[in-house]
C-alpha positions as CSV (number, residue, x, y, z in Angstrom):
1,X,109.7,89.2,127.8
2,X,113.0,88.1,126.3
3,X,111.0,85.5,124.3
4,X,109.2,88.2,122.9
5,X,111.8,90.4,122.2
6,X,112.8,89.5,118.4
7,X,108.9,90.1,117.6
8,X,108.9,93.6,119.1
9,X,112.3,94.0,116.7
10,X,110.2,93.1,114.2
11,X,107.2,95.4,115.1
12,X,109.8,98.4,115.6
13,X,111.2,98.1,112.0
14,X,107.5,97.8,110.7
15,X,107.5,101.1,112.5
16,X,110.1,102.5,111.1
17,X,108.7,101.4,107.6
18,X,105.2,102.8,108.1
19,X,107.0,106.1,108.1
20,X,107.6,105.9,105.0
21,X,104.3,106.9,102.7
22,X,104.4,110.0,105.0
23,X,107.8,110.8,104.0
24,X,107.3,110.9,100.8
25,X,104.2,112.9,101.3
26,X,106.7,115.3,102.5
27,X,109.3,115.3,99.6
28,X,109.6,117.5,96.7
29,X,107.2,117.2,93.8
30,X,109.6,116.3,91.7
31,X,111.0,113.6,93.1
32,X,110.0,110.3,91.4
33,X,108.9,107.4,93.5
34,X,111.3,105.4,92.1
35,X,114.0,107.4,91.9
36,X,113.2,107.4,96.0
37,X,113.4,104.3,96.2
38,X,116.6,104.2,94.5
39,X,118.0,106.9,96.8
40,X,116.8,105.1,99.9
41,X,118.6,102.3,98.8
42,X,121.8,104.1,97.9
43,X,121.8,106.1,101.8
44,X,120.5,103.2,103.5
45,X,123.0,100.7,102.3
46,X,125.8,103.1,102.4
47,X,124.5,104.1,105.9
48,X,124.3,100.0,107.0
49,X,128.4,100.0,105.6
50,X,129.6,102.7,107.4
51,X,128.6,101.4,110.3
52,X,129.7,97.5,110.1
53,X,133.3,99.2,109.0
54,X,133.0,101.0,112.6
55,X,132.5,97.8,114.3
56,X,134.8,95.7,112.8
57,X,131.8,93.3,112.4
58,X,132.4,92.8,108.4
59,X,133.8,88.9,108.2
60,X,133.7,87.6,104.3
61,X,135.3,84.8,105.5
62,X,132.9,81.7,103.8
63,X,130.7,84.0,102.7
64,X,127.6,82.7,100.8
65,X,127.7,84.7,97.3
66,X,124.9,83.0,95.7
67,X,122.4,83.7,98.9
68,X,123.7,86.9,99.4
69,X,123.4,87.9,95.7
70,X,119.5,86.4,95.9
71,X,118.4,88.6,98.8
72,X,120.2,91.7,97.5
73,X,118.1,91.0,94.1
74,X,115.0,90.6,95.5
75,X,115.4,93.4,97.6
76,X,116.5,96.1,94.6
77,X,113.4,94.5,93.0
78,X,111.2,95.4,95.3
79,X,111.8,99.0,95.0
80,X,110.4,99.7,91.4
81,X,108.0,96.7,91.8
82,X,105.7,98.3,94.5
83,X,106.4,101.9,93.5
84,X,105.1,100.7,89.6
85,X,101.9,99.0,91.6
86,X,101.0,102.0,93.3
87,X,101.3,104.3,90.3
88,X,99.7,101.8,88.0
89,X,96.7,100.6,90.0
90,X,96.4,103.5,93.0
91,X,97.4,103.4,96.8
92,X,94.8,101.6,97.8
93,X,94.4,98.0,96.1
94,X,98.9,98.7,95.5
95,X,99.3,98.8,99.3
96,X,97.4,95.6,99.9
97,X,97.9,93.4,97.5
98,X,101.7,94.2,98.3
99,X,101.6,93.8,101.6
100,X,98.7,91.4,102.1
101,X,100.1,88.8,99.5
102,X,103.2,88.7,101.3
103,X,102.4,87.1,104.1
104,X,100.8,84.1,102.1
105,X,103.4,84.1,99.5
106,X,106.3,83.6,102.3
107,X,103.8,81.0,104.2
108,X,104.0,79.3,101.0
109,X,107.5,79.4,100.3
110,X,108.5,77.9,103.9
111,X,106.1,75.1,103.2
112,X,106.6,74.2,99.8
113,X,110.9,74.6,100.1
114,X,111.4,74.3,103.7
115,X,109.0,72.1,104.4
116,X,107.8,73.9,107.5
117,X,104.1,74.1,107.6
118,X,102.5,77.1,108.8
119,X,101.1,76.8,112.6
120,X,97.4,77.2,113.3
121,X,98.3,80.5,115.1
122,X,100.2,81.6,111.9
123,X,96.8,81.3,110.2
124,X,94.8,82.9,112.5
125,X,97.0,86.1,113.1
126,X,97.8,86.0,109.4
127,X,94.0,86.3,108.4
128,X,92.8,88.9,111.0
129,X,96.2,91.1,109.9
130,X,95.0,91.0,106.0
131,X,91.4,91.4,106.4
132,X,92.1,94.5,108.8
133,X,94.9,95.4,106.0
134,X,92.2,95.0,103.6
135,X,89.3,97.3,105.6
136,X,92.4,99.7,106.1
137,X,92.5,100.9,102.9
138,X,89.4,100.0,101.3
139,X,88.1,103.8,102.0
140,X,91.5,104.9,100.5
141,X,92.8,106.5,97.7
142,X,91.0,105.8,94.3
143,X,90.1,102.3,92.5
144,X,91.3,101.4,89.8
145,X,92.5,97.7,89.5
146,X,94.6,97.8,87.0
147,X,95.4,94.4,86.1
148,X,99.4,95.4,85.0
149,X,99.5,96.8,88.6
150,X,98.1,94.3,90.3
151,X,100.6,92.4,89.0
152,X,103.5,94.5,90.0
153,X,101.9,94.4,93.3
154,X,101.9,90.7,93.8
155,X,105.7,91.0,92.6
156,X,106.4,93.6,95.3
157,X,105.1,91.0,97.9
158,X,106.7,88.0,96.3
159,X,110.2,89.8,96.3
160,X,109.6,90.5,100.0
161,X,108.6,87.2,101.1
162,X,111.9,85.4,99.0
163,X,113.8,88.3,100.6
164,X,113.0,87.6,104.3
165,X,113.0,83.7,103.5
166,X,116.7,84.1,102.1
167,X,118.3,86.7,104.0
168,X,116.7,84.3,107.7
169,X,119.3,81.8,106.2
170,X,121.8,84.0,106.3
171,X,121.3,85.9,109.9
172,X,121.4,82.3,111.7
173,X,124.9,82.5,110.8
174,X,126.5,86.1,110.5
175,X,125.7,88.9,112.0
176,X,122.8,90.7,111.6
177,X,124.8,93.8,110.8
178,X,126.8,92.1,108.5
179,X,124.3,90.9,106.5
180,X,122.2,93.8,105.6
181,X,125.0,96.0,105.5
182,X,126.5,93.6,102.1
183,X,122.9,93.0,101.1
184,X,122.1,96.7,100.8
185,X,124.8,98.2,99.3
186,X,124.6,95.3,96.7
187,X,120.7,96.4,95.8
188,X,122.0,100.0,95.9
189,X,124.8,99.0,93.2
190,X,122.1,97.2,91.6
191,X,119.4,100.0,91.3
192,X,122.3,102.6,91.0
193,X,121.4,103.1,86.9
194,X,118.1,104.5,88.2
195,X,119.9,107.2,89.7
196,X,121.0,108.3,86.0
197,X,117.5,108.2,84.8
198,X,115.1,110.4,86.5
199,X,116.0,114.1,87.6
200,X,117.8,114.1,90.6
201,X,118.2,117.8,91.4
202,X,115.2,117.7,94.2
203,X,118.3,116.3,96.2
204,X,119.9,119.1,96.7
205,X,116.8,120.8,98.2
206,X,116.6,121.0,102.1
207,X,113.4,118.8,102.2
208,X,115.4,116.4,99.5
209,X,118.2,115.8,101.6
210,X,116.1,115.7,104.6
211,X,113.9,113.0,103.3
212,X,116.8,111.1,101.8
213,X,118.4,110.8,105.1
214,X,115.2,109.5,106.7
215,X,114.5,107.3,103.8
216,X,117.7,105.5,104.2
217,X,118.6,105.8,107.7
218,X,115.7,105.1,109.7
219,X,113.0,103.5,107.1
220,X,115.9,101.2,105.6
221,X,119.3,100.9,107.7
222,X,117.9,101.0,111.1
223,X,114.2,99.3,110.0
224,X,116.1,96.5,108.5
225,X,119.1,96.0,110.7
226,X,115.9,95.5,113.7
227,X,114.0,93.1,111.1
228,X,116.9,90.9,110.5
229,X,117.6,90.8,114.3
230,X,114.0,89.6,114.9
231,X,114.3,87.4,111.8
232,X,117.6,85.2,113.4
233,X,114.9,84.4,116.2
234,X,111.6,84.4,114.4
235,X,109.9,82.3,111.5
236,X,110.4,84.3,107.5
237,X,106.6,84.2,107.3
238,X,105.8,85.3,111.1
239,X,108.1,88.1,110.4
240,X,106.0,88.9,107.5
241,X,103.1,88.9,109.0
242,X,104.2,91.0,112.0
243,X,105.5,93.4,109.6
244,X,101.9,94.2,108.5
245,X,102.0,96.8,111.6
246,X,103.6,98.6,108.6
247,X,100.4,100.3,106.9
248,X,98.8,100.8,111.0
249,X,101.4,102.9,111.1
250,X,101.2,105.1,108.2
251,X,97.4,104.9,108.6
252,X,97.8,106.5,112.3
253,X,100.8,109.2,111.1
254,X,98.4,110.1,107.9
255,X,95.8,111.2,110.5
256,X,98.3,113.3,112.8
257,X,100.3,114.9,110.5
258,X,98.7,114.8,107.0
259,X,95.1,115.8,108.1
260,X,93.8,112.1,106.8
261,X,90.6,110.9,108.7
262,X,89.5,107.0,109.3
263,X,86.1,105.9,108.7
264,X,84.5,103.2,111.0
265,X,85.8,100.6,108.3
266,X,89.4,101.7,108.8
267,X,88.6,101.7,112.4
268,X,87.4,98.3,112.6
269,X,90.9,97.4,110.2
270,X,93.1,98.9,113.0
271,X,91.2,96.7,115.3
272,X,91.9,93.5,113.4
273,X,95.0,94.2,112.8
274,X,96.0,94.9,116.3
275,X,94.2,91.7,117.5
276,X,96.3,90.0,114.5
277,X,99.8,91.0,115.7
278,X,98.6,91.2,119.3
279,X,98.2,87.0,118.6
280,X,101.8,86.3,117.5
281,X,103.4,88.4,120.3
282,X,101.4,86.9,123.3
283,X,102.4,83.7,121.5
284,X,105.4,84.0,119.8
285,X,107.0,80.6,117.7
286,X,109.7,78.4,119.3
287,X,113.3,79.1,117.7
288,X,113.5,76.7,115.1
289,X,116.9,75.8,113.6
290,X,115.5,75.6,109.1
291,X,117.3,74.1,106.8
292,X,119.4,76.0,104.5
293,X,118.1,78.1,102.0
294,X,121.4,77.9,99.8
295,X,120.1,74.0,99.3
296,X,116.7,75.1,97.8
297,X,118.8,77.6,95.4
């Protein structure tokens, strides 16, 4: 069990995350996705600060600014990247390009910079977890492959991936805490212009503050402070690919709470899926010590 711990950290923030889409189902109407994403950001990290000050966890001591400053990029990118995707090209071919190319894309990134090569179990789990990502939300939402979105989409999982693969650096050596507390309130700072852009007045609402708070406190602070934990133990692209228990999440809280109903394709996706992550947790990776990202950048 305690081998298999960091993955279940891992499956819990992927949890956490999957609450999001219904979330935002739940906000006002005039709240712009991105200006959401810009406000989870902005609660989240200052959420993540509050609560490293309270411990007394926050050491800058030897602090690696040019890491640091790469994760929290890639992380304030990802915001308007997969918010764009979805608007531009629908839910449905958003959602898993996004999510299904991240996987890959951090697979590839461990390989080609870290030379770690992907295990045959990574492959396996990786594949089932797409294609049932895939047969998810293939019934979902319209079609409309915009190629602009697809685009945006296969940015939203490339910014992922580079985030996980960076920030893993960084949780070998600091605390968890610490590092997505400073990562997060430098993505907030970064997407903080955003904030200025769109009309913010659905903040002040009771359902604006209400998804606000979850936004950043449970789908960001807690989801991420969880992932990272799992991260200091787990592989970047096993993380990613055990984060894809993301969308099985909003696919199960869209039937019991938003009135959605799965077809025996979706079905069949939840199946795969499971049997996907199921195959990383009954086997979970050997801790293995990677070399430093800050050499690759």
């Amino acid at each position: 069990m305690k081998n298999t711990l960091p993955a279940f950290f891992i499956l819990f923030a992927a949890i956490c995350w999957g609450t999001t889409g219904t979330t935002q189902a739940l906000a006002p109407d005039t709240a712009h996705p991105i200006a959401v994403g810009a406000t989870r950001l902005a609660v989240g990290g200052s959420f993540l600060l509050i609560m490293v000050l309270l411990t007394g966890k926050l050491d800058l001591k030897n602090w690696p600014i040019k890491t640091t400053l790469v994760a929290s990029i890639c992380m304030a990118l990802y915001q308007p990247f997969f918010f764009s995707a979805v608007t531009l090209t629908g839910v449905a071919i958003g959602t898993v390009v996004a999510i299904g190319s991240a996987p890959i894309l951090s697979g590839a990134i461990e390989w080609i910079f870290l030379k770690k090569r992907p295990t045959q179990i990574w492959w396996y789990s990786t594949s089932l977890s797409i294609l049932g990502c895939l047969l998810l939300f293939i019934t979902k939402g319209s079609v409309q492959a915009d190629p602009f979105g697809v685009l945006m989409a296969i940015g939203a999982g490339l910014t992922f991936a580079c985030y996980t693969v960076v920030s893993r650096s960084l949780v070998e050596r600091y605390s968890s805490l610490s590092v997505v507390a400073i990562v997060f309130i430098l993505s907030a700072i970064f997407l903080a212009p955003l904030l200025f852009i769109f009309d913010m007045s659905w903040i002040l609402s009771v359902s604006g503050v209400t998804t606000s708070l979850h936004l950043g406190i449970v789908a960001t602070g807690v989801a991420y402070l969880l992932f990272a934990k799992g991260l200091a133990k787990v592989s970047s692209s096993t993380a990613v690919t055990l984060a894809l228990a993301e969308p099985l999440t909003a696919a199960f809280l869209g039937v019991f709470f938003l009135g959605e109903k799965l077809t025996s394709t979706s079905w069949l996706g939840v199946i795969l899926l499971l049997c996907g992550i199921g195959i990383l947790i009954m086997k979970p990776q050997k801790s293995q010590s990677s070399k430093q990202v800050e050499e690759v950048l």
